[in-house]
N, C-alpha and C positions, 0 to 999 in steps of 0.2 A: 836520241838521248833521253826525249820525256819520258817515249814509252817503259824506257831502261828504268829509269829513276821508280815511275811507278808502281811498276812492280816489284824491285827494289823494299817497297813501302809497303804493298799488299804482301809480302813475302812475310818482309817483320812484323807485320799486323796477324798472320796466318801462323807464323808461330811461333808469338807470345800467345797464344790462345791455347796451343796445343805445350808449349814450355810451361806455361803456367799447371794447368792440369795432371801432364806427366809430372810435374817436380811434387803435388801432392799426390801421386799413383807410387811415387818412388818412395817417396818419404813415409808414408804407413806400410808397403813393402818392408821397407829397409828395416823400421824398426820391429812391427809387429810380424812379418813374413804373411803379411797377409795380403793374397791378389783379389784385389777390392773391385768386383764388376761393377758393384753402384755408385763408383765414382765419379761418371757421368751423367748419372740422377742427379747425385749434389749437386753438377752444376748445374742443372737443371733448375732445382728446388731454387738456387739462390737468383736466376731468371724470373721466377715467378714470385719472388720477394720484392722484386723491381716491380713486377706488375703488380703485387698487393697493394702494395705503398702510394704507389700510384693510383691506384681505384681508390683508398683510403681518403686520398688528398684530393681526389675528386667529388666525394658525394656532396651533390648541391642540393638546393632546395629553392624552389616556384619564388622569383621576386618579376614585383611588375619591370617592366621595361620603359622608359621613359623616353625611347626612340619612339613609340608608337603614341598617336594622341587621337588617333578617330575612335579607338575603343581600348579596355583594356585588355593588355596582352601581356600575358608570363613568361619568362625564359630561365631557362636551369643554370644560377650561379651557385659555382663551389663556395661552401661554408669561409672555405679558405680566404677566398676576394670580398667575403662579408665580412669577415669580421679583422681583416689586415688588408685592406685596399691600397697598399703602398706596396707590401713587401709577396702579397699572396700569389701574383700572377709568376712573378719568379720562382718560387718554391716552387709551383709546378710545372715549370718550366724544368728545373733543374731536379725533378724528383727520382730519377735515376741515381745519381751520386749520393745525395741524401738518403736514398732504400739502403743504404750500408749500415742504418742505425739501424735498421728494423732487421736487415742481414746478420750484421754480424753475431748478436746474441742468439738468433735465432739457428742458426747454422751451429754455431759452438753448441747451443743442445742439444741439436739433431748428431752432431758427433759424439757427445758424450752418452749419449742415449742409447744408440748404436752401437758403440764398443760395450760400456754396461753389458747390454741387454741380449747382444747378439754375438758380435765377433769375439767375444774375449771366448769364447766357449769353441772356437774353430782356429786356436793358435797353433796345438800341436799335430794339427789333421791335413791330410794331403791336401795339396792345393787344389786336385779337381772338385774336391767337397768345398772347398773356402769359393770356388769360380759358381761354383752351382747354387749355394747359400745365396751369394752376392747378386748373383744376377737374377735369380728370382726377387733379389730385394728391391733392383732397379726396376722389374716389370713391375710390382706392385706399388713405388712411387710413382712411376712411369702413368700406371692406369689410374691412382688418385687424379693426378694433377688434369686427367683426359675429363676426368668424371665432374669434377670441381670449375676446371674453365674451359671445357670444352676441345675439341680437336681442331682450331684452326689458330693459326698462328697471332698472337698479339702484338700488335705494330705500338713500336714507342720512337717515335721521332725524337731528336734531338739535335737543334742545330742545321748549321748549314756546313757549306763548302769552303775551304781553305786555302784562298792563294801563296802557293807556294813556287812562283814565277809567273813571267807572263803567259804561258802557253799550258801553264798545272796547275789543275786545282786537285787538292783530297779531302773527304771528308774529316773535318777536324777531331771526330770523336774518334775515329781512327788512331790518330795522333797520339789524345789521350789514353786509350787503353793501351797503347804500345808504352807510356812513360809508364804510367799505372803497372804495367805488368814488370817493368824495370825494376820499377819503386819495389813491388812484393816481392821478387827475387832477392833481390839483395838483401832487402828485409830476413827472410826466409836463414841467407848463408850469415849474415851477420851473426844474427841468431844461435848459429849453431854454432858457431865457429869461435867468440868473442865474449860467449856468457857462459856462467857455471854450469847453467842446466843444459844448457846447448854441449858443453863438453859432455856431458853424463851422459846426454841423448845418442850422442857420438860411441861414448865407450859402449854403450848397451847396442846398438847397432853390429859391435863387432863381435863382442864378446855377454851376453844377457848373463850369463850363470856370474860370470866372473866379479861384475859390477854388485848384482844382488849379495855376494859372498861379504861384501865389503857394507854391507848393511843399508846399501840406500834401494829405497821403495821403488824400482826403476818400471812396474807395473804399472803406478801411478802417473809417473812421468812418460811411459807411451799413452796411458787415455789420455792425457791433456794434448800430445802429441796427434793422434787420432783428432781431435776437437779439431785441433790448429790445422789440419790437412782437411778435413772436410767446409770451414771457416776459407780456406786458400781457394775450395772448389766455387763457393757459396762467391765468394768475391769477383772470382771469373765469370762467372756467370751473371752476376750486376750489371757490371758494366760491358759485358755483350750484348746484352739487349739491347740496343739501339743499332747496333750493328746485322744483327739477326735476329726478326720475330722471335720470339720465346712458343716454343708450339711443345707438345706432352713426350715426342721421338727424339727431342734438338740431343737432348745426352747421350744416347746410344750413338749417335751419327758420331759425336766428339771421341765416342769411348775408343773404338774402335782405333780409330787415328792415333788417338793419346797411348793405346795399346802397344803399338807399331813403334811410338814414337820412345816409350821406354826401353823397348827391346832392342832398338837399334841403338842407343844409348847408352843400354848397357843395366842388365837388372840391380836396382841397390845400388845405382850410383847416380845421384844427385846432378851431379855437371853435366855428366853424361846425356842426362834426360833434358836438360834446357838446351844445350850443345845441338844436340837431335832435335829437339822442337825447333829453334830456328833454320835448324838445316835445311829438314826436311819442307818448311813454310815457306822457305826457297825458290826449293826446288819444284815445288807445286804451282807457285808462282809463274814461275818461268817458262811451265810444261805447258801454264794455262793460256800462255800467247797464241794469236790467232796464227801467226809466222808458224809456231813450233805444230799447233794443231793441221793446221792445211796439210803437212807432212808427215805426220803419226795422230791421224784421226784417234779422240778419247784417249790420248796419252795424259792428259792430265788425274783421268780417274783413276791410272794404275800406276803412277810414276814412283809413289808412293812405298807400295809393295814392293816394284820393282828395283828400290833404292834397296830394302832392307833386306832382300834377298842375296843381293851383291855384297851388303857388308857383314849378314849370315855368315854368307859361305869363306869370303877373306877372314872375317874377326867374329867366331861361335860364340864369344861372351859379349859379344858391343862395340862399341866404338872405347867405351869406358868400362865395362864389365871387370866385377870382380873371381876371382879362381875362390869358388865354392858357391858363389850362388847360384841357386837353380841346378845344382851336377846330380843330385840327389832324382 
């Protein structure tokens, strides 16, 4: 029953990461029809906010050492435990959660920037042009971020291990990006569902021309849209770091998956995509037992596909899919 339970936990831990991602893959979908390859750069970009912040809150400077007294010797204290000796060793302790001040604005530019600059010029143009734009966009974050820190993966601890019975332990940041990713879901439908501009977002989702008829700026209202889904990527990827090194390919690996994870879900449909990230987080989970493997050697690595192809061929638009998106 441990093993059960654990995996259980590594399942929801597997796809709120993947629910998180799809629901902003869906959500600039849905409303700009835009199929966004660099959307696993954002989360990228916002992993490597985690490690900015952290380098930031690290630069120390040569103070003597007063453990040593046959000569003098220097050792590298962060500015931080110089100059707040109470409260400094914590902040960098907890500089992961805290990189969300340095995230969050920083990601909302990079989306606004983006749409500006780039996508708004590839709304009315076939998708294989919107895939080819996007994804050259991710290789060229992709190769900043290789150029800037390098090609090996940045390790950020945090914490320890979490009794959760006598015989279970999990890690506890685990724990928290599963609540965390709770927290911004619901955030997310709240949002859309229960405020003005969230209705607006809504009606221009289904119908663009019709909302603009009615005189509201709904062009406006998907860049901020855009911001907020690239913001939602940026935040996934915070607080994965400590879960998974931050390395220059980590986005691509997730794209892919979060790819699979909307199509089985259903294009343009919101529930559908979180629905499918936890499903599928599941079921990778489960594939991933040593019991399941001993009997379909590498079923873990294609379990995946082979979910999406079975619900392909039963249900052509998702689990959730809408009649017209994608028919074209």
């Amino acid at each position: 029953m441990d093993a059960i339970f654990l995996q259980i936990l590594n399942g929801l831990d597997k796809g709120a990461a993947y629910a998180l991602i799809a629901l902003g893959l869906t959500l600039v979908f849905g409303t700009l029809g835009i199929v966004n390859f660099a959307h696993g750069a954002l989360f990228m970009l916002g992993a490597f906010c985690a490690v900015t912040f952290n380098k930031l809150l690290l630069i120390s400077n040569k103070v003597l050492d007063p453990t040593v007294t046959m000569f003098k010797a220097y050792k590298e204290t962060p500015y931080l435990e110089i100059w707040f000796p109470d409260i400094g060793p914590t902040l960098i302790d907890y500089s992961v959660p805290l990189s969300m001040l340095l995230a969050i604005p920083v990601m909302l530019l990079i989306g606004f920037i983006l749409e500006r600059g780039l996508i708004k010029h590839f709304y009315n143009r076939p998708h294989a042009e919107q895939i080819l734009v996007t994804f050259g966009l991710a290789i060229v974050m992709q190769e900043l971020i290789k150029a800037i820190f390098g090609a090996n993966p940045v390790p950020a601890a945090v914490g320890d291990w979490f009794g959760l019975g006598e015989n279970v332990v999990y890690p506890w940041w685990r724990l928290i990006y599963l609540s965390f990713s709770g927290l911004i879901i619901f955030a997310v439908f709240a949002f859309l569902q229960f405020t003005t501009y969230g209705m607006v977002v809504r009606a221009g989702m289904r119908d663009r021309e019709t909302v603009g008829l009615l005189g509201i700026n709904i062009q406006k209202r998907f860049t901020i849209v855009f911001a907020l889904a690239t913001m939602i990527a940026g935040l996934a990827g915070v607080m994965y770091t400590p879960i998974l090194p931050p390395d220059y390919h980590m986005g691509m690996n997730f794209l892919v998956l979060s790819f699979v994870v909307v199509v089985v879900g259903g294009m343009g449909s919101l529930g559908g995509a979180v629905f499918a990230g936890f499903l599928l987080g599941m079921v990778q989970s489960f594939a991933s037992m040593t019991e399941v493997k001993e009997i379909l050697p590498g079923i873990d690595q294609v379990i995946i596909y082979l979910v999406a192809v079975v619900v392909l061929l039963v249900l052509p638009r998702g689990l959730m899919g809408r009649a017209g998106i994608m028919d074209e």
